[in-house]
C-alpha positions as CSV (number, residue, x, y, z in Angstrom):
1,X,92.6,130.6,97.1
2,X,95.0,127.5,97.3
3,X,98.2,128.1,99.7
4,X,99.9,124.5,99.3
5,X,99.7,120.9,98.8
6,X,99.0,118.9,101.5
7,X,99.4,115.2,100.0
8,X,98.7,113.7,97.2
9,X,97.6,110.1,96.7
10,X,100.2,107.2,95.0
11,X,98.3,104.0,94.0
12,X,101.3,101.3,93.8
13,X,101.0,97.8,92.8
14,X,103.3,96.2,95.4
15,X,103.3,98.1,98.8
16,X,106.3,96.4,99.9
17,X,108.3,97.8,97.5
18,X,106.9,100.7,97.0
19,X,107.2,101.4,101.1
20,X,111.4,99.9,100.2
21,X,112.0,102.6,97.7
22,X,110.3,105.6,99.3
23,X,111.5,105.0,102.9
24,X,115.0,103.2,102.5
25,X,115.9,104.8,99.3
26,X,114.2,108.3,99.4
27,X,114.9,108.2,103.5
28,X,110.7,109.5,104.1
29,X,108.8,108.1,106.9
30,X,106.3,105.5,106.9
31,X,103.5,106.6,108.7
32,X,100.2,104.7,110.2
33,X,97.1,106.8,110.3
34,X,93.3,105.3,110.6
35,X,92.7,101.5,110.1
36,X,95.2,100.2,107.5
37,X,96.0,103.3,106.4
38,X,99.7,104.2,105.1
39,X,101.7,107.2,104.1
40,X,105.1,108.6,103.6
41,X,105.8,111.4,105.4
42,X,108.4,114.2,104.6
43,X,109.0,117.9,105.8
44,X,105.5,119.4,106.0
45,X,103.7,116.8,103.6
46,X,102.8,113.4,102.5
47,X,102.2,110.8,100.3
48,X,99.2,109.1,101.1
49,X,99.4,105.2,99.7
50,X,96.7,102.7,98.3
51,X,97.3,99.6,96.8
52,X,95.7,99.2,93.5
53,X,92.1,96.5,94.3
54,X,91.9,98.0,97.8
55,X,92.0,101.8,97.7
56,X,90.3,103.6,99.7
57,X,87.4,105.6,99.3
58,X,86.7,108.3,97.6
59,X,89.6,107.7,95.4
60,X,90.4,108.8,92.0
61,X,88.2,108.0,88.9
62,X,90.9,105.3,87.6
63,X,94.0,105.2,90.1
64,X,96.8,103.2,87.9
65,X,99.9,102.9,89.4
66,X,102.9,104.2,87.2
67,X,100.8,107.1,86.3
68,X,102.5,109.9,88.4
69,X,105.6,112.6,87.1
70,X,106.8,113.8,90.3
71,X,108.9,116.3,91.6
72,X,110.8,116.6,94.9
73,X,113.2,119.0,96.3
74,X,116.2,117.2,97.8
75,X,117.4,118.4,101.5
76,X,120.7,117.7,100.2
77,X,123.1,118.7,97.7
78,X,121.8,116.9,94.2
79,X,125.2,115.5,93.9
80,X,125.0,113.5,97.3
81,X,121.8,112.4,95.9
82,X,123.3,110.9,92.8
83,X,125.8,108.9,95.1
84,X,122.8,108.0,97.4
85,X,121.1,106.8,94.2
86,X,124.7,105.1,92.6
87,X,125.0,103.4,95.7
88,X,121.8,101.8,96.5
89,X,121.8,100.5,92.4
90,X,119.0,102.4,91.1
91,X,119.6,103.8,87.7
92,X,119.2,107.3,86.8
93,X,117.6,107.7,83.6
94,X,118.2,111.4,82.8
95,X,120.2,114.3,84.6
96,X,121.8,116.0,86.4
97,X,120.1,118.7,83.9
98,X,118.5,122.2,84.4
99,X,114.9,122.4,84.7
100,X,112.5,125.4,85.5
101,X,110.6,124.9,89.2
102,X,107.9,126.1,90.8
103,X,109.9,128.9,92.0
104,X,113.4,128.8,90.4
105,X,115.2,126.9,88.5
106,X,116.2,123.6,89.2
107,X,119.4,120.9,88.6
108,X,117.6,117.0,88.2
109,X,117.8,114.0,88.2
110,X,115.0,111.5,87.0
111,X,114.4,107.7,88.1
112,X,111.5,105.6,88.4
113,X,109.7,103.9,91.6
114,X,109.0,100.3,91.0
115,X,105.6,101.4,89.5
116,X,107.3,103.2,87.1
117,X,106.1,106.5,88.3
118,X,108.5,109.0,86.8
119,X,110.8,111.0,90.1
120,X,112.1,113.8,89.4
121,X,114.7,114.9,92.2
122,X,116.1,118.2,92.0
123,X,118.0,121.2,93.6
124,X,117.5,124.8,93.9
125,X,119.9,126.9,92.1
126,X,120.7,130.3,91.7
């Protein structure tokens, strides 16, 4: 019955940053849709954003930023990820280790946004 995920909501507590990490940091693209509406946008999905007091409607029962445990396939080799990540200053708070994906297994790393949502950022491997 369900072929894919088309986007998923991330409530965040300070759009600016939030919009810093996942566009400058995570390279997405910010995306303006409807009035005042924002997104990240990446391959064939997106993040759709709210800011917590002014979500939009319908929305989840209690949206809380920080409460999300992501996972994202990198375009790139994980390693040039962990440089990317070294370089811009943001912490990576377990990994590279081996994980089991929706379709393979995966090598990770795990950060957080500045909501404290948990990333996980992973490759494919063999």
């Amino acid at each position: 019955m369900i072929d894919h995920l088309d986007h998923l909501v991330l409530t965040t507590a300070d759009e600016k940053a939030c919009t810093r990490f996942y566009v400058d940091l995570m390279g997405m693209v910010l995306e303006t849709f409807g009035p005042g509406r924002k997104a990240f946008r990446f391959g064939n999905q997106k993040i759709n954003l709210h800011v917590k007091g002014h979500e939009f409607e319908p929305k989840a029962q209690v949206p809380t930023p920080g409460a999300l445990d992501l996972c994202f396939i990198a375009s790139v080799p994980l390693d040039d990820v962990i440089a990317r990540l070294k370089d811009k200053g943001l912490p990576i708070i377990e990994g590279p280790v081996m994980r089991t994906g929706a379709t393979s297994r995966i090598r990770s790393v795990y950060v957080r946004d500045p909501d404290l949502n948990l990333i996980e950022i992973s490759e494919l491997s063999p």
